[in-house]
C-alpha positions as CSV (number, residue, x, y, z in Angstrom):
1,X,0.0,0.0,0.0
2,X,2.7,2.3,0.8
3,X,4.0,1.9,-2.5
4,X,1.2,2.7,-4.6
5,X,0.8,5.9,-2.2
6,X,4.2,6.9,-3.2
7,X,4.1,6.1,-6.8
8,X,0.6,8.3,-6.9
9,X,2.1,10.9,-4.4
10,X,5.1,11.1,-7.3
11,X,2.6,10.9,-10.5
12,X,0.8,14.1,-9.0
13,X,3.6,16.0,-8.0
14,X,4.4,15.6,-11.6
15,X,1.8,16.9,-12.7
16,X,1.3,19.6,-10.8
17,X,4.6,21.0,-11.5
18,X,3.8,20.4,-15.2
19,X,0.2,22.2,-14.6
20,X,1.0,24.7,-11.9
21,X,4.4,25.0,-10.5
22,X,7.9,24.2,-9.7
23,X,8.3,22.8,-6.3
24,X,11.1,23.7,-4.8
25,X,11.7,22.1,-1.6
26,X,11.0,19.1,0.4
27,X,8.9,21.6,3.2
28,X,7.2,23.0,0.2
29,X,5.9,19.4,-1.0
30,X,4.8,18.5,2.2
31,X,2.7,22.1,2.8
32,X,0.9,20.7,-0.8
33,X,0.3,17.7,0.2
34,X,-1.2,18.2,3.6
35,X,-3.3,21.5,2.6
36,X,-3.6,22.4,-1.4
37,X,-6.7,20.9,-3.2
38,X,-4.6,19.7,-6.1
39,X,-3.5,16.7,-3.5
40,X,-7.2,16.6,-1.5
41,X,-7.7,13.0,-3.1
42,X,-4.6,11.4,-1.9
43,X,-5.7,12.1,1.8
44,X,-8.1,9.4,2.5
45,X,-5.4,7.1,0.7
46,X,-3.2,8.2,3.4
47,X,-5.5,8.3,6.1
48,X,-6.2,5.0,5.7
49,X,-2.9,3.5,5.5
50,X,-2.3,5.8,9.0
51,X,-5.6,3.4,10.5
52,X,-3.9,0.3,9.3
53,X,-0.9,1.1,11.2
54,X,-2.5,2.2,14.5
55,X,-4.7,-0.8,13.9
56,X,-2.1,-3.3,13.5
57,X,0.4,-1.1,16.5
58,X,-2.5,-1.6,19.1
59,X,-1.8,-3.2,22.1
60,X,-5.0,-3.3,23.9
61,X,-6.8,-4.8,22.4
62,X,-4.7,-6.7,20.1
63,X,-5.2,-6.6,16.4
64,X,-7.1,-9.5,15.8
65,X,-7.4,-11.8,12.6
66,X,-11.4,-9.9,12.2
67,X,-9.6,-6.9,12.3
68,X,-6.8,-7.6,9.6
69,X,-10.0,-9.3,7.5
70,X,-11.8,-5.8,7.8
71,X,-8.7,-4.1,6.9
72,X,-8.5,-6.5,3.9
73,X,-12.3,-5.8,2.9
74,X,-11.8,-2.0,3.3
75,X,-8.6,-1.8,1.3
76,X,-10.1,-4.0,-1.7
77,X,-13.5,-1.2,-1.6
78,X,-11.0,2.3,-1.4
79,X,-8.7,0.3,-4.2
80,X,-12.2,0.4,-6.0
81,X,-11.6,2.7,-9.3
82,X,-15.1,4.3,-10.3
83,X,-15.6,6.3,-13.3
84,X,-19.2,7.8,-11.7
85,X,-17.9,7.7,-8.0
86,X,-16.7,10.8,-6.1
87,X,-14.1,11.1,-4.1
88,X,-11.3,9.4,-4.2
89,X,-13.1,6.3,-6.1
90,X,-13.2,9.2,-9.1
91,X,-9.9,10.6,-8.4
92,X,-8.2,7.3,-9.0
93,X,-10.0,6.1,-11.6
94,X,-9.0,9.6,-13.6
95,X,-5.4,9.1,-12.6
96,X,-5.5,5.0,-13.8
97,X,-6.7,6.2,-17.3
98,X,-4.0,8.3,-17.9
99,X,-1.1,7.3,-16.0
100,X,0.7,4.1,-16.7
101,X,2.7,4.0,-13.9
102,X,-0.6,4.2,-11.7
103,X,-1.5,1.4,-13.5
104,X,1.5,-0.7,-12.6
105,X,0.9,0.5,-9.2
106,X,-2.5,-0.6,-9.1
107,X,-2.0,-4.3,-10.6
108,X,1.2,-4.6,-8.0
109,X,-1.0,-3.6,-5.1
110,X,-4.0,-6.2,-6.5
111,X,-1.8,-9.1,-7.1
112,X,-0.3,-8.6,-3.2
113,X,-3.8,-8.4,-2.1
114,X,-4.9,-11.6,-4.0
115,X,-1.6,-13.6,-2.6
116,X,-2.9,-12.8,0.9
């Protein structure tokens, strides 16, 4: 998961210094990330991913084999491209059409999720 987050983090820093503007430092990339719109969509990637790991870091109560199946369930519905959706679901599918490496990204995620 943190992989494709990186590889779509990267695709849309791309393009946003294509579209809008060169980023110049590491500080300034993180500022866009957390706050401007043009990275809104990646957020509930990465809140999600910040869930698994406080999820799977609990101590009381452990992390139990229901809750690494719900994780499972919930990671298969975000990882859910949709042309009509909203969202993120929207966001990603626009990103898989016309983005290749998104696509690699996508299949490497879905064949680690199938081998679970």
């Amino acid at each position: 998961m943190l992989r494709l987050h990186k590889s779509l983090l990267e695709i849309e820093r791309s393009r946003y210094e294509r579209d809008v503007a060169r980023i110049t430092s590491t500080g300034q990339y993180l500022n866009l990330v957390l706050e401007d719109p043009w990275f809104q969509w990646l957020r509930e990637l990465s809140a999600f991913i910040v869930m698994i790991d406080e999820t799977l870091a609990q101590k009381e109560p452990p992390a139990t084999v229901e809750d690494a199946a719900r994780l499972m369930a919930q990671t298969r519905e975000l990882l859910t491209p949709a042309e009509d959706g909203n969202g993120f679901a929207r966001s990603y599918f626009e990103i898989l059409q016309r983005d290749p490496a998104a696509v690699v990204a996508h299949s490497d995620m879905l064949q680690v999720l199938n081998n679970l």
